[in-house]
C-alpha positions in Angstrom: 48.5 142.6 96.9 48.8 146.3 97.0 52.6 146.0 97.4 52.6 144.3 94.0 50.3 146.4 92.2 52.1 149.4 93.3 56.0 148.3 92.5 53.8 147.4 88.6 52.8 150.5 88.7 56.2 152.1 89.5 57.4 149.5 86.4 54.7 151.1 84.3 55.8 154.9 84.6 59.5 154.4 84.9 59.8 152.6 81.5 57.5 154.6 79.6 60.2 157.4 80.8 62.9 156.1 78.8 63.3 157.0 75.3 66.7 156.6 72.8 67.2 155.1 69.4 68.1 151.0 69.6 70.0 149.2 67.6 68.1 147.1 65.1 67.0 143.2 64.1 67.2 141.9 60.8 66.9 144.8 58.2 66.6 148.3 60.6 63.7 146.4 62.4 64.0 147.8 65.9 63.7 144.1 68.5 60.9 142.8 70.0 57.9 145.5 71.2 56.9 142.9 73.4 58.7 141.3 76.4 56.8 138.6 76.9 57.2 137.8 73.3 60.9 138.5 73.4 61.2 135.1 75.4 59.4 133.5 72.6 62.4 135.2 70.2 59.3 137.2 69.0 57.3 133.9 68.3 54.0 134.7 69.8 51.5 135.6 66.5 49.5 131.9 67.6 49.6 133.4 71.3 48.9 136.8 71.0 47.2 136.9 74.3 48.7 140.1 76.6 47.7 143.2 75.1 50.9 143.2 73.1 48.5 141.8 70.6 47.8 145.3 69.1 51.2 144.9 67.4 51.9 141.2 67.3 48.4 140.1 65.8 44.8 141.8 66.3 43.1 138.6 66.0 44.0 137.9 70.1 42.9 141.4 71.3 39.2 140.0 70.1 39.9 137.0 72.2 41.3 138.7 75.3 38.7 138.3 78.4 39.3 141.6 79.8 40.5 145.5 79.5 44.4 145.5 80.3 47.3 148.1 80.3 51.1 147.4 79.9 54.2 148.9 80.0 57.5 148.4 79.3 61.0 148.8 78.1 63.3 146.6 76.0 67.0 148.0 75.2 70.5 147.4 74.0 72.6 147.4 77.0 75.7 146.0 75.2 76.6 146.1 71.5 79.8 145.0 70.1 80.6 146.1 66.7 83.6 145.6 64.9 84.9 146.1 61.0 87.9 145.4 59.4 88.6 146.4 55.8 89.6 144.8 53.1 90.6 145.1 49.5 90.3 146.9 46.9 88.6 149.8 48.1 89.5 152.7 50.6 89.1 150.9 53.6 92.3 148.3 53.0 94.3 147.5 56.2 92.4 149.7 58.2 89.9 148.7 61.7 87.1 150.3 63.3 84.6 149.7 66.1 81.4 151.3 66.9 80.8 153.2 69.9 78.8 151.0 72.9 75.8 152.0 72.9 72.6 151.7 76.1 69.4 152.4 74.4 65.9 151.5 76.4 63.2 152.1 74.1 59.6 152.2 75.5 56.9 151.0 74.8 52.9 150.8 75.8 49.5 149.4 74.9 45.9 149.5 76.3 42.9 146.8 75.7 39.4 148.3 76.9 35.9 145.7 76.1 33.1 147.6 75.3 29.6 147.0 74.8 26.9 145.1 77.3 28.4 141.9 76.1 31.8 143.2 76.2 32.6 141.2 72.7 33.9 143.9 71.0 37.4 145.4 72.0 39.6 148.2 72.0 43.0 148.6 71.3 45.9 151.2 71.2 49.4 150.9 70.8 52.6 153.2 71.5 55.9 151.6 70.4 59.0 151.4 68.1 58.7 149.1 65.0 62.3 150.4 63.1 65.1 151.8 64.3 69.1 151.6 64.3 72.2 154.0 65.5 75.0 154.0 64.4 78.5 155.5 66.1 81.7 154.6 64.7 85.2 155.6 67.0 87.6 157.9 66.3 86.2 159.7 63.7 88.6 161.6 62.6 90.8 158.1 61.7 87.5 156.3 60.3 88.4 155.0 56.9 84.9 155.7 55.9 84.4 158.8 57.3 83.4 160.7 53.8 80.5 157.9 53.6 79.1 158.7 57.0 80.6 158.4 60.7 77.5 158.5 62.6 73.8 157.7 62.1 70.2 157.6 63.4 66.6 156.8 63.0 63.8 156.4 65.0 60.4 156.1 64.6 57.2 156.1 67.1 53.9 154.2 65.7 50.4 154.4 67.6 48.3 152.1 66.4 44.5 152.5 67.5 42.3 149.2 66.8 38.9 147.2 67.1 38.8 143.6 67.2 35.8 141.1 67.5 35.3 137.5 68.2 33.4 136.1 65.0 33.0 133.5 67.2 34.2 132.4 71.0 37.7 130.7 69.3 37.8 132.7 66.5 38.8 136.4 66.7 39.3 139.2 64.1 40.3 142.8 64.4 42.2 145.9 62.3 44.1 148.7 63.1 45.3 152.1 61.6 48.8 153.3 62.6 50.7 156.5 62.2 54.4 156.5 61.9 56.3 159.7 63.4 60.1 159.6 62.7 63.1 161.0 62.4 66.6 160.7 60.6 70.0 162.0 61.3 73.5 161.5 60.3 76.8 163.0 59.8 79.9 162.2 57.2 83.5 164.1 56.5 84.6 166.4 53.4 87.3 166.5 51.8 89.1 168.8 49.2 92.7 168.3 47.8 95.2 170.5 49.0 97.4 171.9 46.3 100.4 173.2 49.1 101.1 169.5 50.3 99.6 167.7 47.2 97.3 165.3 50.0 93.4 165.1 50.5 92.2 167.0 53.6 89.5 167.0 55.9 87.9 170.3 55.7 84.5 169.7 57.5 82.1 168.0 59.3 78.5 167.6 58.0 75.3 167.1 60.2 71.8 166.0 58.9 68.7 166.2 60.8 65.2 166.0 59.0 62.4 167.0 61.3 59.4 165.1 62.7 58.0 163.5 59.5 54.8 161.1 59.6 53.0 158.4 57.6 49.9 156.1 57.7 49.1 152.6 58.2 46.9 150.0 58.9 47.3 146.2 60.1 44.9 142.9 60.4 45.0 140.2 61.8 42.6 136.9 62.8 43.7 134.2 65.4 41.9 130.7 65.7 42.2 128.7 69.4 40.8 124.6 68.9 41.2 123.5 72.3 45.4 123.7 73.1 45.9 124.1 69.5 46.1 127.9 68.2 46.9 129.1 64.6 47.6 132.9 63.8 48.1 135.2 60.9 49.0 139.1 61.1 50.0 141.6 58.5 50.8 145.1 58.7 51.0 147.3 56.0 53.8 149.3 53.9 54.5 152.8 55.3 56.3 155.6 52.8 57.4 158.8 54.9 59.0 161.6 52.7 61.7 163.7 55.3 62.6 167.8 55.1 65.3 169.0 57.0 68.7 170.7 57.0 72.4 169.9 56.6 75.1 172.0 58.2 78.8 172.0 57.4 81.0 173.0 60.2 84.9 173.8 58.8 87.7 171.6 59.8 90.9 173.5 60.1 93.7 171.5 58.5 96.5 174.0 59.8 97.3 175.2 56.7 96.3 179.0 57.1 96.3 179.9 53.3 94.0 176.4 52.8 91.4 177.3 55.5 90.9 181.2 54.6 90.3 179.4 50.6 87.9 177.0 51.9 85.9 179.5 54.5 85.1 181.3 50.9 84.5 178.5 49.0 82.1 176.5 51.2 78.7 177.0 52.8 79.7 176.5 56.4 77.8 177.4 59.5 74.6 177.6 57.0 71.2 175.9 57.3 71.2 173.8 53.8 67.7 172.2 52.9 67.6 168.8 52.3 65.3 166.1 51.7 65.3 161.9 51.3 62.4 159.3 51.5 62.4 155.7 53.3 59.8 153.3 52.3 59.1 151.2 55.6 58.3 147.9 54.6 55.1 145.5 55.2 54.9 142.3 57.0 53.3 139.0 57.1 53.4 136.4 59.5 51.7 133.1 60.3 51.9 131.3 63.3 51.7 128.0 64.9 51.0 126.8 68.6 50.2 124.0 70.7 49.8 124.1 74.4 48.8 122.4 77.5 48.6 123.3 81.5 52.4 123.0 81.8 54.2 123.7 78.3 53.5 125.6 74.9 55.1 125.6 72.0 55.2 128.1 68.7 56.7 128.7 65.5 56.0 131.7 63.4 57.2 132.7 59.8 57.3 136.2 58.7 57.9 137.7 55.6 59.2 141.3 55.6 58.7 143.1 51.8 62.1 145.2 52.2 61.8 145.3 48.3 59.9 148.1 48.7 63.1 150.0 50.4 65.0 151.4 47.0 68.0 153.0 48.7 68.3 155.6 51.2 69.6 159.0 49.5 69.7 162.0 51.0 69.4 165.5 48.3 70.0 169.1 48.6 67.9 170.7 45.8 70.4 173.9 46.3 73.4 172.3 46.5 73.7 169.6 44.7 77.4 168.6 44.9 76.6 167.3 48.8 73.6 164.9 47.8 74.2 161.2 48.9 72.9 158.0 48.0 73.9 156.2 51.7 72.2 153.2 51.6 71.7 150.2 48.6 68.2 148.5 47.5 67.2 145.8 49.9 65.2 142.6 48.8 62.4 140.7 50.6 63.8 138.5 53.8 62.2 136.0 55.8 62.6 135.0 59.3 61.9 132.3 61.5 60.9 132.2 65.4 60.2 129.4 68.0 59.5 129.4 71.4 58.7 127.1 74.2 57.4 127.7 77.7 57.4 125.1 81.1 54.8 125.9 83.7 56.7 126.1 86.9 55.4 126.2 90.3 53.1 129.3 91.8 52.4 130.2 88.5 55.7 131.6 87.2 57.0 130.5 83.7 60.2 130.0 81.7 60.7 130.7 78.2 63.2 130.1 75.4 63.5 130.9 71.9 65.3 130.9 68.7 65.0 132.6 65.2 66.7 132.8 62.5 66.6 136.3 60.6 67.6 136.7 56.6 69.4 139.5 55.7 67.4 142.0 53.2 71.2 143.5 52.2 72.5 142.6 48.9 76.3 142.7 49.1 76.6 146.1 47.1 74.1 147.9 50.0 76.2 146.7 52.8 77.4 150.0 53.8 78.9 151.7 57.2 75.4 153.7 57.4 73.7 150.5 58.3 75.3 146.8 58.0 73.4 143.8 58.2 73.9 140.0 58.1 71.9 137.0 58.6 71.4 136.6 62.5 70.5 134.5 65.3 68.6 135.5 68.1 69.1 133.0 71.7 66.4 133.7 74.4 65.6 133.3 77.7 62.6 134.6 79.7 60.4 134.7 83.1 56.6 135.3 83.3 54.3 136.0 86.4 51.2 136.6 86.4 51.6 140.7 86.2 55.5 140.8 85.5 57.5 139.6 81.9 61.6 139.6 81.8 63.1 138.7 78.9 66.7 138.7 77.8 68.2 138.3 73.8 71.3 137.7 72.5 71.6 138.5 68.7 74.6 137.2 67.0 75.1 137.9 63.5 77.3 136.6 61.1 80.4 137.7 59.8 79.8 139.8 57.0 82.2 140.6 54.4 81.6 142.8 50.9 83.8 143.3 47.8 81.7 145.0 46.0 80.5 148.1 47.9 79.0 151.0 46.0 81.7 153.6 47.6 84.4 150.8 47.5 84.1 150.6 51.2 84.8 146.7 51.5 85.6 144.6 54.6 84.3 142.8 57.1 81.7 143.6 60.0 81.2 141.4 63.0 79.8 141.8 66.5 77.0 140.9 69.0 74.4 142.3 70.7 72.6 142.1 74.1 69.1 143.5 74.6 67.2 143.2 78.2 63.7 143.6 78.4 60.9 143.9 81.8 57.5 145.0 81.7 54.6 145.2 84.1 50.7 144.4 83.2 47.6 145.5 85.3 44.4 144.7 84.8 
């Protein structure tokens, strides 16, 4: 016994040590910030019953029995990324791929019952609900280079909750969150060279916004009748508005009389303030399960209000002629999740899953920034009583646009691989 609750223990603190930017589900939703969940292919809203439930519905923290602490990490440890262009548009004939990519992101949660009756429950989360990277190869040959060449954003919630059974089967409870995030990228610039009558690289352009914050709240109730259990969570819209700076670094093309007109006509090596705005979206979901001593069963439907997201643009109020509009409008999405589990012997379980995610991108926001396509997600997980592993892979479809804002068309393709273990103690 204190073997295991040791090596949980080591689990717990080794995970919450890792920290890097994933890539993202449907939409720049970062994957599953549950493991145990992650077998379900996030189906687990009906279940809700680790102290995950702080993010996947508050109505099970009211129904948990007992105070709790989990840790864990789920990351990309594989991600294949391909595009090919197409025309008309800049990016005809050409190919890229994006830069492989292992990204564990952490993540943490706490259930404490309080009172003489120890009905009423506390809750606190620490964990990464959006998030994406993007790293395309060989810059300097990237076809969309002057649209971006590499990209990031991250984002840390903690949510802090109460929840209370109304009655023993019936639970209730609401959150607040606040967002923390950040947002960097970097593109090429060109100019026109008059000695060899071609278009030039001339610089490289970084963006980083600092630490910028928002706040949020969530609900949710969960009903248990015997082995039949109906959930419904929603957590709310976030806005965070970002400061931060640009800086150009010159690109020499070789041409000496070029360069020395472009170190005078450009503000390189200067800290350039900039600002953009991203509108997180909000999220409903309602969930369905049945279960016995050996096998459950759950489907969830969400509904993801990325309407709210108008476009990502990023402005310089003092220099206006390097303001971007990187990203398109998206529109609402829906997804759907199901999940089985088999009781096997000594208590250990297995767990599958499958959803289905919509795509929020119109066909004029697919961009290199951020693309997106309609995806499956294929899992596989084990349980024990204080250990979860859970494995995904996400395969999107082919996605192919003629009708890009910057006339960036072509096709992106690809899969990803995410791997997931966390420890619970009580």
């Amino acid at each position: 016994m204190l073997a295991r609750k040791t090596l949980g223990s080591a689990i717990v603190c080794s995970v919450l040590a890792l920290s890097a930017a994933p890539a993202a589900a449907s939409g720049f939703s970062a994957f599953d910030s549950g493991v145990k969940a992650m077998g379900f292919s996030g189906a687990f809203t009906a279940q809700a019953d680790d102290p995950t439930a702080v993010f996947y519905n508050l109505g099970g923290l009211a129904l948990s029995e007992q105070g709790k602490l989990t840790g864990g990490s789920s990351g990309v440890y594989l991600n294949e990324s391909q595009f090919r262009g197409t025309s008309p548009g800049i990016a005809r004939g050409t190919g890229a791929e994006q830069e492989p990519s292992l990204s564990p992101q952490a993540h943490a949660y706490a259930v404490k019952a309080f009172g003489q009756s120890k009905k009423l429950k506390w809750g606190t989360g620490i964990y990464t609900p959006y998030a994406f990277e993007t790293e395309w190869a060989d810059p300097e040959s990237f076809s969309g280079r002057l649209i971006t060449t590499d990209a990031q954003l991250q984002t840390y919630d903690v949510t802090t909750s109460l929840a209370y059974p109304i009655t023993k089967n019936f639970g209730f409870g609401a959150g607040v969150t606040y967002r923390s995030s950040t947002f960097d990228m970097g593109h090429r610039i060109d100019a026109f060279n008059p000695n060899d009558f071609e278009n030039e690289d001339i610089g490289s352009f970084a963006v980083e916004t600092d630490s910028s914050d928002g706040i949020g709240w969530s609900a949710g109730i969960l009903n248990r009748i015997g082995g039949f259990s109906w959930g419904l969570s929603y957590r709310s819209a976030i806005e965070i508005d970002y400061t931060g700076s640009g800086k150009l670094t010159q690109i020499l093309t070789g041409d000496d009389q070029f360069d020395a007109l472009n170190a005078l006509s450009y503000p390189y090596d200067k800290e350039l303030a900039m600002t953009t705005t991203i509108s997180f979206p909000d999220t409903a979901t309602l969930g369905i399960a049945f279960a016995t001593e050996s096998f459950l069963i759950e489907a969830d439907a969400v509904q993801t209000g990325w309407s709210r997201f108008e476009g990502l643009a990023v402005t310089f109020p003092a220099n206006p002629t390097f303001s971007q509009d990187l990203q398109g409008a998206y529109e609402d999405a829906m997804s759907y999740r199901l999940g089985i589990q088999l009781g096997l012997a000594k208590g250990m379980k297995l767990r599958f899953g499958y959803a289905l995610e919509e795509s929020p991108q119109p066909d004029e926001s697919v961009a290199p920034l951020f693309p997106d396509a309609e995806r499956s997600i294929f899992s596989l997980g084990f349980g024990r009583d204080w250990l979860d592993i859970g494995f995904q892979l996400v395969s999107p479809s082919d996605r192919t646009t003629l009708t890009n804002a910057d006339t960036f068309n072509g096709t992106y393709s690809g899969n990803t691989y995410i791997l997931g273990i966390s420890a619970t103690k009580k």
